[in-house]
KOLGU-4560 file (N, C-alpha, C; in nm, 3 decimals, padded with zeros to 5 digits):
<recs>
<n_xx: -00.167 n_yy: -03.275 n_zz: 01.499 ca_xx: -00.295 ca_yy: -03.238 ca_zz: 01.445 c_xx: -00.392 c_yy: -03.355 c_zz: 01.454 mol: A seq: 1 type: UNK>
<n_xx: -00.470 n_yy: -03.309 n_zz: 01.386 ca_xx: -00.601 ca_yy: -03.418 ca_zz: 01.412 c_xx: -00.592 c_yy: -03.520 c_zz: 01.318 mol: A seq: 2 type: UNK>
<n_xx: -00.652 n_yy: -03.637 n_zz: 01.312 ca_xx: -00.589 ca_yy: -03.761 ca_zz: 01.189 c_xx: -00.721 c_yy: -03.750 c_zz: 01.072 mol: A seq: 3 type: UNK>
<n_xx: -00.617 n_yy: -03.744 n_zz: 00.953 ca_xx: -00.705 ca_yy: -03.716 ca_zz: 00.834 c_xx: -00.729 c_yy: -03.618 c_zz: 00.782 mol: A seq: 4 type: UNK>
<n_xx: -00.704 n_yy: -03.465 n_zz: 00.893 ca_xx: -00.689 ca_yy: -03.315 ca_zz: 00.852 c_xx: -00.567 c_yy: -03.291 c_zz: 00.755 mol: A seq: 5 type: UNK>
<n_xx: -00.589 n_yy: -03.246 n_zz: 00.666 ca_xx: -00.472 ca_yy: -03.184 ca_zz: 00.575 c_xx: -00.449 c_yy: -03.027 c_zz: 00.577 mol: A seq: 6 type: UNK>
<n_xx: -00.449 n_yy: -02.954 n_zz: 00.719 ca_xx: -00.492 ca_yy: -02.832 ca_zz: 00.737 c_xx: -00.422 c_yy: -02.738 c_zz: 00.566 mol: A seq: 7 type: UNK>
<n_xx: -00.281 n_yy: -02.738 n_zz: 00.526 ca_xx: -00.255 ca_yy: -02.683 ca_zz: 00.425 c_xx: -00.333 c_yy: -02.671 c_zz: 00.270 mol: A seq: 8 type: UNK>
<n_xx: -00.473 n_yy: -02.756 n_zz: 00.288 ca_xx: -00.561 ca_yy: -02.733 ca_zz: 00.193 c_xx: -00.628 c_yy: -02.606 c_zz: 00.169 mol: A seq: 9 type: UNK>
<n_xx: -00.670 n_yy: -02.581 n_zz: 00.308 ca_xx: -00.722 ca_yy: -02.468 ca_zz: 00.323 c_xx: -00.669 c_yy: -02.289 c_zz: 00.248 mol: A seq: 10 type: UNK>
<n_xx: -00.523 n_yy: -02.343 n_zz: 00.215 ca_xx: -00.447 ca_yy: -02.205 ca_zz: 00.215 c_xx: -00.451 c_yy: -02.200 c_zz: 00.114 mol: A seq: 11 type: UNK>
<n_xx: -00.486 n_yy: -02.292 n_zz: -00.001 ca_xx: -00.474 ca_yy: -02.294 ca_zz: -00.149 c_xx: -00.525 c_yy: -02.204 c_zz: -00.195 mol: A seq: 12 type: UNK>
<n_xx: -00.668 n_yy: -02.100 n_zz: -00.116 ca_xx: -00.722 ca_yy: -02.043 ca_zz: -00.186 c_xx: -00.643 c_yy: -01.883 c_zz: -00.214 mol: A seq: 13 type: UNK>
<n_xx: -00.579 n_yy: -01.888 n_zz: -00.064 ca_xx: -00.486 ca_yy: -01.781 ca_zz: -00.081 c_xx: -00.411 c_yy: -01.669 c_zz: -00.199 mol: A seq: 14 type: UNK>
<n_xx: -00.338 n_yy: -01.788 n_zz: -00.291 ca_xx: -00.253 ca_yy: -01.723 ca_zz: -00.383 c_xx: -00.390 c_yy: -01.667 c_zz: -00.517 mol: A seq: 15 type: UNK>
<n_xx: -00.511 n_yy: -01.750 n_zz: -00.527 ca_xx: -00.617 ca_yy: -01.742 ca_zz: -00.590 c_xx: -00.682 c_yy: -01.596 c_zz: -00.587 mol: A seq: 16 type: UNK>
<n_xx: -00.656 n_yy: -01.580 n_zz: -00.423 ca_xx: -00.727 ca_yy: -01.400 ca_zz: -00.398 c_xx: -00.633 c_yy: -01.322 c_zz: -00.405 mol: A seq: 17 type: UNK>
<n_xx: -00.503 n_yy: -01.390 n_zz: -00.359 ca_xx: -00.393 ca_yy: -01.274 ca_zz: -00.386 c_xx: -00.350 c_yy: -01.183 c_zz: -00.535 mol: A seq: 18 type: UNK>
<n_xx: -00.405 n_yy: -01.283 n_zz: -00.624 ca_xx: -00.397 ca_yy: -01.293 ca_zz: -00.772 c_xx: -00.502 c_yy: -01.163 c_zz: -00.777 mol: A seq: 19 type: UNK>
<n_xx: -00.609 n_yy: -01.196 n_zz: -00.777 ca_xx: -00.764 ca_yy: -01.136 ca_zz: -00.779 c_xx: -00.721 c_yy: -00.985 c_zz: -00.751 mol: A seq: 20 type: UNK>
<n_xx: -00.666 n_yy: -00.986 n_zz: -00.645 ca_xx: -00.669 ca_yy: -00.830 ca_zz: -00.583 c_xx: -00.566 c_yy: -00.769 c_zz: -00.621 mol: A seq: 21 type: UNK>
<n_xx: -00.460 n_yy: -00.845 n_zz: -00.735 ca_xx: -00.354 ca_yy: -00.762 ca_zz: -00.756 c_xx: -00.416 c_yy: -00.746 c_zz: -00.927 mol: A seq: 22 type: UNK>
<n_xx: -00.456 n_yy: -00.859 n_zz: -00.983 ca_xx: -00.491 ca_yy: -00.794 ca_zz: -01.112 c_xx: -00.652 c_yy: -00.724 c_zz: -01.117 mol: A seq: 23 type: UNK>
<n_xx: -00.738 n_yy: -00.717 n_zz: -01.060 ca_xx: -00.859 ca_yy: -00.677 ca_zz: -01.023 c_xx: -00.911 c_yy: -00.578 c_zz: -00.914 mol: A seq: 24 type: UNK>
<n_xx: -00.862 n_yy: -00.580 n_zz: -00.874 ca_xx: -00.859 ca_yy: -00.498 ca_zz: -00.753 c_xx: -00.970 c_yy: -00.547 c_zz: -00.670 mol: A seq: 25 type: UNK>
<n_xx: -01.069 n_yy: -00.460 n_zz: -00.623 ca_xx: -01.177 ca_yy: -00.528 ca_zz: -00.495 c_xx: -01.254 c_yy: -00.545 c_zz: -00.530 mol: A seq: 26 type: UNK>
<n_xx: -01.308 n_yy: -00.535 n_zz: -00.727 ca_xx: -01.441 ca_yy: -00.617 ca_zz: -00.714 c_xx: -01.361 c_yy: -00.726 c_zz: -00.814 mol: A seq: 27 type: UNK>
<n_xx: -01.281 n_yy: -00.779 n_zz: -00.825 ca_xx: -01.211 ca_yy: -00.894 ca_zz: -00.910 c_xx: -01.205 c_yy: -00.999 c_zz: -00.762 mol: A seq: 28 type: UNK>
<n_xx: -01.202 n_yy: -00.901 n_zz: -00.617 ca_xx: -01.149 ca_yy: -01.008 ca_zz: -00.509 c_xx: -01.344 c_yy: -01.060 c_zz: -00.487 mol: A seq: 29 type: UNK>
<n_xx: -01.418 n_yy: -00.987 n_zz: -00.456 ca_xx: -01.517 ca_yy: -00.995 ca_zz: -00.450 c_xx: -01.579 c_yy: -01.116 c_zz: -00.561 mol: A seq: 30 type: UNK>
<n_xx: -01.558 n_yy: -01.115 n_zz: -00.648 ca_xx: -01.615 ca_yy: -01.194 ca_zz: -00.731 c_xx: -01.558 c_yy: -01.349 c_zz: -00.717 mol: A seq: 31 type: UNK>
<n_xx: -01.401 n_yy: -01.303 n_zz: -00.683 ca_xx: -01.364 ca_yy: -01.424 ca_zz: -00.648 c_xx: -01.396 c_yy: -01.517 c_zz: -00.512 mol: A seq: 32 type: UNK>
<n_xx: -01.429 n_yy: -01.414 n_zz: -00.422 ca_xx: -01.472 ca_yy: -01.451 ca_zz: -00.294 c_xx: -01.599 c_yy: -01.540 c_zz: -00.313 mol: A seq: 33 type: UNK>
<n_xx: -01.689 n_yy: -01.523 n_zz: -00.371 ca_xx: -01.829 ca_yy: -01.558 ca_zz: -00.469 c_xx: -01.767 c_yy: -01.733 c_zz: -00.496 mol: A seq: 34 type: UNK>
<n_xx: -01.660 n_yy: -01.665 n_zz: -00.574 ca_xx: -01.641 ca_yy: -01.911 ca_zz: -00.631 c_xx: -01.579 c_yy: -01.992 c_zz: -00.534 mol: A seq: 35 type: UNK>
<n_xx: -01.520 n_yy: -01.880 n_zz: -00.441 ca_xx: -01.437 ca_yy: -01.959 ca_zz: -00.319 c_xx: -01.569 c_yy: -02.000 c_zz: -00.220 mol: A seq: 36 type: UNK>
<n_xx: -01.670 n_yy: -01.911 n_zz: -00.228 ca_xx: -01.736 ca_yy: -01.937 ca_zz: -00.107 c_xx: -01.840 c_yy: -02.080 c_zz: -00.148 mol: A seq: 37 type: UNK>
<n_xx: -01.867 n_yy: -02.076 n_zz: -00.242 ca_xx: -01.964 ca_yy: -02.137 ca_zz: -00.333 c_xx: -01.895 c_yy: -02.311 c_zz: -00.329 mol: A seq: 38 type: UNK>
<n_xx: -01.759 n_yy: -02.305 n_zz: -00.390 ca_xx: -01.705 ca_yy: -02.402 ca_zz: -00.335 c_xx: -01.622 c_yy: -02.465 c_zz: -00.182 mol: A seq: 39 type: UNK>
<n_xx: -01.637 n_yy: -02.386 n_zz: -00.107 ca_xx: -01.603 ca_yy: -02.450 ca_zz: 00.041 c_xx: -01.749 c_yy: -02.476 c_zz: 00.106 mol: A seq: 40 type: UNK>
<n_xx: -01.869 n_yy: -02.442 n_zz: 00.096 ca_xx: -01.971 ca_yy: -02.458 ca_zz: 00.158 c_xx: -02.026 c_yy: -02.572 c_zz: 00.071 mol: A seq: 41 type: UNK>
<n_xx: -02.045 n_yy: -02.581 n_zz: -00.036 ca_xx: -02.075 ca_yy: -02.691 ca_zz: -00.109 c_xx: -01.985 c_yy: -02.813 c_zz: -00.081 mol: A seq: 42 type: UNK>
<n_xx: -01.836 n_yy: -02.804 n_zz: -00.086 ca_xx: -01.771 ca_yy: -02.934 ca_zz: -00.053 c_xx: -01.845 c_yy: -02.937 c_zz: 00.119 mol: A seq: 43 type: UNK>
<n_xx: -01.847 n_yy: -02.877 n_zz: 00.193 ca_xx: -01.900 ca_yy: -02.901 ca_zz: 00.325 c_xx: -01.994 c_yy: -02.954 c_zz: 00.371 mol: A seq: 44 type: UNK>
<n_xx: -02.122 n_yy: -02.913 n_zz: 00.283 ca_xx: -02.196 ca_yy: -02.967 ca_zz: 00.292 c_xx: -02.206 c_yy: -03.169 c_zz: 00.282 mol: A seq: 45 type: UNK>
<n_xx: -02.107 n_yy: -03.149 n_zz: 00.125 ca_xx: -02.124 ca_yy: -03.277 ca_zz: 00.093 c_xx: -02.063 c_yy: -03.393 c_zz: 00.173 mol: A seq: 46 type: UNK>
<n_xx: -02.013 n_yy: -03.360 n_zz: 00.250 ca_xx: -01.863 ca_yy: -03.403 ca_zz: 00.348 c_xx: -01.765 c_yy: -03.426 c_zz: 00.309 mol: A seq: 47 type: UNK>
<n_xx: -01.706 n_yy: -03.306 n_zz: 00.238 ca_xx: -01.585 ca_yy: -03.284 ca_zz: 00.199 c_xx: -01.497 c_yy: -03.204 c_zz: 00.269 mol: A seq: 48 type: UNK>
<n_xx: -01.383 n_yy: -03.179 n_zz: 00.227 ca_xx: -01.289 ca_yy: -03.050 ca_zz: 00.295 c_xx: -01.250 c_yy: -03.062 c_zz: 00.401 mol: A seq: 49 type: UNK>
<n_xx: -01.146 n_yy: -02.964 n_zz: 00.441 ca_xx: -01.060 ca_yy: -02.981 ca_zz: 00.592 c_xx: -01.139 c_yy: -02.988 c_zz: 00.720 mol: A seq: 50 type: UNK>
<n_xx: -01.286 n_yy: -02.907 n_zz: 00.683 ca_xx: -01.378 ca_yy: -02.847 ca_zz: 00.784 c_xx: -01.499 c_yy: -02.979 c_zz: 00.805 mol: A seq: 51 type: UNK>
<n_xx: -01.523 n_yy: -03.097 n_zz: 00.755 ca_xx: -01.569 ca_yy: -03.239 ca_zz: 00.822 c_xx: -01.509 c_yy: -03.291 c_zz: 00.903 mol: A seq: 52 type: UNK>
<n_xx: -01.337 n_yy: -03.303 n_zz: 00.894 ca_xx: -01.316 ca_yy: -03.409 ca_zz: 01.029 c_xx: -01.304 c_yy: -03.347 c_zz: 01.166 mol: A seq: 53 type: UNK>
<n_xx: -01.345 n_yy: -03.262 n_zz: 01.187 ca_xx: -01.348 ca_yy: -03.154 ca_zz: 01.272 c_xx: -01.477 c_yy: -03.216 c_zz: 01.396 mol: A seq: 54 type: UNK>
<n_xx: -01.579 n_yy: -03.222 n_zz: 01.359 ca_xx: -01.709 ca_yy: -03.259 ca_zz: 01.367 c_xx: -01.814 c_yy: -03.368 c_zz: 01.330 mol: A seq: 55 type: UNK>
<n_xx: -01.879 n_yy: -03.389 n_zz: 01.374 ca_xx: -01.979 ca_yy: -03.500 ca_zz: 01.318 c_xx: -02.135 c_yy: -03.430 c_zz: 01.285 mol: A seq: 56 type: UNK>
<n_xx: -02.061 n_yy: -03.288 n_zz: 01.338 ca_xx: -02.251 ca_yy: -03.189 ca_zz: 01.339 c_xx: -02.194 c_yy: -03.092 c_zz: 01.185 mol: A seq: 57 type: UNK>
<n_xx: -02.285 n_yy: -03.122 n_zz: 01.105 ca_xx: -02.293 ca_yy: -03.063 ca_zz: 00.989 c_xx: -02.283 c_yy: -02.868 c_zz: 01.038 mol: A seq: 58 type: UNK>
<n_xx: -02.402 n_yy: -02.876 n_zz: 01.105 ca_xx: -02.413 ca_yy: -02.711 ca_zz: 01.153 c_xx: -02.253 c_yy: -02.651 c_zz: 01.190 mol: A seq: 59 type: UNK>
<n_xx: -02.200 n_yy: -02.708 n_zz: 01.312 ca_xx: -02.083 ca_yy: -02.722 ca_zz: 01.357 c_xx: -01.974 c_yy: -02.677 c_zz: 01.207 mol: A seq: 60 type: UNK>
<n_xx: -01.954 n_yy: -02.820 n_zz: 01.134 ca_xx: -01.895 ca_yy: -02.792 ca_zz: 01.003 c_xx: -01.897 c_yy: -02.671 c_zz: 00.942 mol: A seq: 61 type: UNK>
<n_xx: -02.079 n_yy: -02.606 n_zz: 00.941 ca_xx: -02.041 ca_yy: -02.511 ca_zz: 00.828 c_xx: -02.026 c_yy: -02.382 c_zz: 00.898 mol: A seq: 62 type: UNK>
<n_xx: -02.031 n_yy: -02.359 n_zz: 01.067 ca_xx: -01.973 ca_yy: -02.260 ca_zz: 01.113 c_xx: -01.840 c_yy: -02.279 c_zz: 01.104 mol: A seq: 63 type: UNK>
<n_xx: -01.772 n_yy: -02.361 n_zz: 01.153 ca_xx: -01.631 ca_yy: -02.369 ca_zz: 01.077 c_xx: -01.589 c_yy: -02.311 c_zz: 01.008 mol: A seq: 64 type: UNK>
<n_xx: -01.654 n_yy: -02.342 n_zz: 00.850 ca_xx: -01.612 ca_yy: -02.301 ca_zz: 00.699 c_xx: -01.642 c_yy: -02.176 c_zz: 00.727 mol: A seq: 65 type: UNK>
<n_xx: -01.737 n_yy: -02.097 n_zz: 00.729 ca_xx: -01.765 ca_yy: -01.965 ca_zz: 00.769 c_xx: -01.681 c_yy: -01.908 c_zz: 00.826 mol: A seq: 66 type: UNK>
<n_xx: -01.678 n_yy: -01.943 n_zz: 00.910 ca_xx: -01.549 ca_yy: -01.879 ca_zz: 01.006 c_xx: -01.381 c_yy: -01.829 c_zz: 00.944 mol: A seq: 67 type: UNK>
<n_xx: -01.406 n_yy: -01.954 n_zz: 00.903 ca_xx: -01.250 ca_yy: -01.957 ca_zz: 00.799 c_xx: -01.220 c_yy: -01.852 c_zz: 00.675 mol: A seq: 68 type: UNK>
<n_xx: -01.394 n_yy: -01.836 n_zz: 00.636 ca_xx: -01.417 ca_yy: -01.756 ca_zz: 00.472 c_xx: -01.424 c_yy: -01.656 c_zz: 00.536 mol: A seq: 69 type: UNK>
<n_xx: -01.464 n_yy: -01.584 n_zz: 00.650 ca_xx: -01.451 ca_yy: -01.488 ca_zz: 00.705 c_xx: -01.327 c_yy: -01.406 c_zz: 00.739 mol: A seq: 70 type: UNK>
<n_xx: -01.248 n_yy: -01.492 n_zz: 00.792 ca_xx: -01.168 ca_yy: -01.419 ca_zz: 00.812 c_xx: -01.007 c_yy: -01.443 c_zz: 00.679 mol: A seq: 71 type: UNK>
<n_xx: -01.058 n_yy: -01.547 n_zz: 00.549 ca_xx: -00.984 ca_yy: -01.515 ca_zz: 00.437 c_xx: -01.033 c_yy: -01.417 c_zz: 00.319 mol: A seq: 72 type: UNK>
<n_xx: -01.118 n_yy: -01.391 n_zz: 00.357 ca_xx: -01.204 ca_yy: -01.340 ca_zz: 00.253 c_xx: -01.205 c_yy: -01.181 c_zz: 00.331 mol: A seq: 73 type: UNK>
<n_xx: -01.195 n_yy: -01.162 n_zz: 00.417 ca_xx: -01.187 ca_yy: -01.030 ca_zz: 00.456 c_xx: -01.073 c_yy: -00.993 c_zz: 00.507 mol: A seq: 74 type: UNK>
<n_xx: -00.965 n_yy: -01.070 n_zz: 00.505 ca_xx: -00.791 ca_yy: -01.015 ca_zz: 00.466 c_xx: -00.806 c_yy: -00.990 c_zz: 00.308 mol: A seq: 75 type: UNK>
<n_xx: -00.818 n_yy: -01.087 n_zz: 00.251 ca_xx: -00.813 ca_yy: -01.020 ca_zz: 00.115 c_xx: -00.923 c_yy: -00.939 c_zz: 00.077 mol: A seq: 76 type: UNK>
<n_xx: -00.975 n_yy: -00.882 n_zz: 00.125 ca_xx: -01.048 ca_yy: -00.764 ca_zz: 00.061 c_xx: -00.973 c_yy: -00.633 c_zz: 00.099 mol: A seq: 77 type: UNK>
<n_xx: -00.959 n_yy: -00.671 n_zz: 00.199 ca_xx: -00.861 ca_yy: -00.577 ca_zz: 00.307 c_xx: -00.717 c_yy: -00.540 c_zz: 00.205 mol: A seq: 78 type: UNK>
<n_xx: -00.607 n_yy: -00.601 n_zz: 00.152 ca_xx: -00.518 ca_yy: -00.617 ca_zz: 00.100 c_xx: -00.588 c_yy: -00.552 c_zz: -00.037 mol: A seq: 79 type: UNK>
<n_xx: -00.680 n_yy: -00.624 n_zz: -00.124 ca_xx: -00.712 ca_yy: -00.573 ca_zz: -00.221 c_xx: -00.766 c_yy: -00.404 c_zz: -00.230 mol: A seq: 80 type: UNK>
<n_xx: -00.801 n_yy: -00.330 n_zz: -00.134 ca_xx: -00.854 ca_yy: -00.240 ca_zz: -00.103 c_xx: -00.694 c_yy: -00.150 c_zz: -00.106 mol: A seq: 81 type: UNK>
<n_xx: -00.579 n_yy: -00.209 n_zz: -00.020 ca_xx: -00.531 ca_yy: -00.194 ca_zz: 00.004 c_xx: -00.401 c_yy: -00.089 c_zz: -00.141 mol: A seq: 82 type: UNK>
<n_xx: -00.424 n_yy: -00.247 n_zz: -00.195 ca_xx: -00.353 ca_yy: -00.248 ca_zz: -00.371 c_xx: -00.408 c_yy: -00.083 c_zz: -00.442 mol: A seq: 83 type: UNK>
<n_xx: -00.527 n_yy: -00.099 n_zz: -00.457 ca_xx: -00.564 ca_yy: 00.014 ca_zz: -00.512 c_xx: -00.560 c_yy: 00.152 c_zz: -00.445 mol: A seq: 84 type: UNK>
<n_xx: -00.571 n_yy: 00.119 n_zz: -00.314 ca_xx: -00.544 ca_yy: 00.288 ca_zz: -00.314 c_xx: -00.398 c_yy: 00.336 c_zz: -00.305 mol: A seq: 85 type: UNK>
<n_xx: -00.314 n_yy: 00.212 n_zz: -00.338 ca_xx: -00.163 ca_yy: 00.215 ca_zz: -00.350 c_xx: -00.137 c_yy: 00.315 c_zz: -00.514 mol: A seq: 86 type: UNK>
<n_xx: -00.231 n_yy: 00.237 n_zz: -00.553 ca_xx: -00.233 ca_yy: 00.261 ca_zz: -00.759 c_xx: -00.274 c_yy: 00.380 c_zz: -00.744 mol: A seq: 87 type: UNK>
<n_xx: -00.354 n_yy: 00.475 n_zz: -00.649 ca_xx: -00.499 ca_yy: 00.561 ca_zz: -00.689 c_xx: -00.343 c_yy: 00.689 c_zz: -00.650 mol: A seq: 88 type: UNK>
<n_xx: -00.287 n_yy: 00.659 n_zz: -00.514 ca_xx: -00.211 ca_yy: 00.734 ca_zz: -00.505 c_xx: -00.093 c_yy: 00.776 c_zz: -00.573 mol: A seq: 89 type: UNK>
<n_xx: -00.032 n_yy: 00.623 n_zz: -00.633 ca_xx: 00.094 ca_yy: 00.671 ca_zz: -00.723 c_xx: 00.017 c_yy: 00.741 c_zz: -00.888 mol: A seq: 90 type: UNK>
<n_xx: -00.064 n_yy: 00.742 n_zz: -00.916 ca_xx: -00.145 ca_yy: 00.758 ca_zz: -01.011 c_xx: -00.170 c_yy: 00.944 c_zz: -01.018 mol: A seq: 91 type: UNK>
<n_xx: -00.227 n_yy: 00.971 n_zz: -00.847 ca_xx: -00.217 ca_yy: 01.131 ca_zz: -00.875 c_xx: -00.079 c_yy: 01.205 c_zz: -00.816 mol: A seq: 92 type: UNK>
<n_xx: 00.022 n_yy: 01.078 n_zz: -00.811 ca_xx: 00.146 ca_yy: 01.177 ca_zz: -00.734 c_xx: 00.224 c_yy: 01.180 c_zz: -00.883 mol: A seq: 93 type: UNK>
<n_xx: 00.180 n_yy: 01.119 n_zz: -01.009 ca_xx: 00.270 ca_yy: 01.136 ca_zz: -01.124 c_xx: 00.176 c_yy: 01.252 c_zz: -01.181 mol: A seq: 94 type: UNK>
<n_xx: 00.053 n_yy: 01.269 n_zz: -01.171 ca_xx: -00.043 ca_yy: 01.386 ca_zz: -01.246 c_xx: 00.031 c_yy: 01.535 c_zz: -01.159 mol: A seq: 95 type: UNK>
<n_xx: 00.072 n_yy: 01.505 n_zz: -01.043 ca_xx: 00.125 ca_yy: 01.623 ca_zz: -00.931 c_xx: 00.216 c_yy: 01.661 c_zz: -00.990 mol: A seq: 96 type: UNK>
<n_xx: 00.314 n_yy: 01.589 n_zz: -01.066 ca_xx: 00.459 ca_yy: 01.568 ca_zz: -01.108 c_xx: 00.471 c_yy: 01.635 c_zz: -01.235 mol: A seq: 97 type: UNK>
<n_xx: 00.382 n_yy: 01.599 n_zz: -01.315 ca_xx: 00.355 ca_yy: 01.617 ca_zz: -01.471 c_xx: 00.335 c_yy: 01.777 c_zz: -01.419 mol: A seq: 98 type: UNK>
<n_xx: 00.214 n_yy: 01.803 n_zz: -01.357 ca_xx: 00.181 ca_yy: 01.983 ca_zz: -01.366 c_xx: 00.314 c_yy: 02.024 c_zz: -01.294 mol: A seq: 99 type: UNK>
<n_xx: 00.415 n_yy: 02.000 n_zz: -01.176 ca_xx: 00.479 ca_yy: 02.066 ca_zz: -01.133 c_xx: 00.605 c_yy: 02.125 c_zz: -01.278 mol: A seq: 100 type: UNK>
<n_xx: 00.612 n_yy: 01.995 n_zz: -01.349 ca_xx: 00.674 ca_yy: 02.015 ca_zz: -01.431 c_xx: 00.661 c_yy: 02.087 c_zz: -01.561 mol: A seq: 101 type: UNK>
<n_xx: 00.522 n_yy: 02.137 n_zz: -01.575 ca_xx: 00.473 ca_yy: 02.175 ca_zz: -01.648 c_xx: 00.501 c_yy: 02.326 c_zz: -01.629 mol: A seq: 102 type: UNK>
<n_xx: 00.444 n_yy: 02.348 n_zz: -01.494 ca_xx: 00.456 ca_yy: 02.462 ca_zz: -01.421 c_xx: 00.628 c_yy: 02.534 c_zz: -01.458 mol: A seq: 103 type: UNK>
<n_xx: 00.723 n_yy: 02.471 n_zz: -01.413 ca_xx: 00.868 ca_yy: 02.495 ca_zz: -01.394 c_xx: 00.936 c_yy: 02.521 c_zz: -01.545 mol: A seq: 104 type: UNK>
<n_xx: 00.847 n_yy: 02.414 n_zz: -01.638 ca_xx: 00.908 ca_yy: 02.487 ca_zz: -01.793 c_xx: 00.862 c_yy: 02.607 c_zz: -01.848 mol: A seq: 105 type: UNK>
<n_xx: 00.758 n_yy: 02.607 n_zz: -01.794 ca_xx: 00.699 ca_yy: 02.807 ca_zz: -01.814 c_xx: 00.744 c_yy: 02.907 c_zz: -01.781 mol: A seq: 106 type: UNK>
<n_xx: 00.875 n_yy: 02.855 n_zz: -01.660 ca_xx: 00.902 ca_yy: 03.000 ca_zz: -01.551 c_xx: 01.085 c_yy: 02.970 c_zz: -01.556 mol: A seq: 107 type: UNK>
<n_xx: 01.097 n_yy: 02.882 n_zz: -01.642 ca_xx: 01.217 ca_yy: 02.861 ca_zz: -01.705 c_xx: 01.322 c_yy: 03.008 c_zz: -01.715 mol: A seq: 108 type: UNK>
<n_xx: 01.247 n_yy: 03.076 n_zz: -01.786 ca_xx: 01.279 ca_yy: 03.213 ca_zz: -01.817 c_xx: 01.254 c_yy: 03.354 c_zz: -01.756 mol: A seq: 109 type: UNK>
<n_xx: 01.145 n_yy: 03.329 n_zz: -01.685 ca_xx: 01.127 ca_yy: 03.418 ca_zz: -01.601 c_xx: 01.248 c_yy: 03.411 c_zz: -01.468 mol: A seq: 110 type: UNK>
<n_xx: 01.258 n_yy: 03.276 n_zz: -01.422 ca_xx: 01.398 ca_yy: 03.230 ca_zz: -01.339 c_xx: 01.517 c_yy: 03.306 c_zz: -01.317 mol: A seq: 111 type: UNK>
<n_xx: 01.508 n_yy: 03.276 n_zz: -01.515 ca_xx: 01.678 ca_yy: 03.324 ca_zz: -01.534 c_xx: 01.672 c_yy: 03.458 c_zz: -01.557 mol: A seq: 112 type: UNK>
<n_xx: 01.550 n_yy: 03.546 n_zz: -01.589 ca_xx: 01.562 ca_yy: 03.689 ca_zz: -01.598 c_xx: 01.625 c_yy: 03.747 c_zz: -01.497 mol: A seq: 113 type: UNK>
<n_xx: 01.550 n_yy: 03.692 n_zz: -01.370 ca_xx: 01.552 ca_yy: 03.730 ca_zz: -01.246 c_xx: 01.713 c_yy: 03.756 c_zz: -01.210 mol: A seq: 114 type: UNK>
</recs>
């Protein structure tokens, strides 16, 4: 790698959105996307972060960071999107469950007439 890059910094933010989108779902990731972005463009600016030793062109730098928030920030939205319509579905396959069952204790007797 390059000298002075600590590329595994970058991933820290990871478990941060993974968190977000499992207890929040996509606007908990969204919001979080908001402090992640706020702080990688700000350390960038200042010449901080993995995304300075890269470059000596600031512009350069903060397409970088961009680049990077782009495509972490839109896996985890992706995933978080993901989470919930996981929840949305097990959510109406127990409401499916409840009426089937509802249904089947009514006809209990009609069943056994038969």
């Amino acid at each position: 790698g390059l000298p002075g890059v600590n590329l595994p910094v970058t991933l820290m933010v990871l478990p941060f959105l993974v968190w977000a989108a499992l207890r929040f779902g996509p606007n908990g990731v969204a919001q979080a996307s908001l402090i992640v972005i706020v702080a990688i463009i700000t350390a960038t600016v200042a010449g901080l972060g993995p995304f300075v030793p890269f470059s000596d062109d600031p512009v350069l730098q903060l397409r970088n960071a961009e680049a990077y928030l782009a495509v972490v920030l839109g896996s985890s939205m992706l995933f978080s999107v993901a989470v919930a319509e996981r929840e949305s579905a097990a959510t109406r396959t127990e409401a499916a469950l409840a009426q089937l069952r509802s249904i089947l204790a009514g006809t209990g007797d009609l069943i056994a007439a038969v």
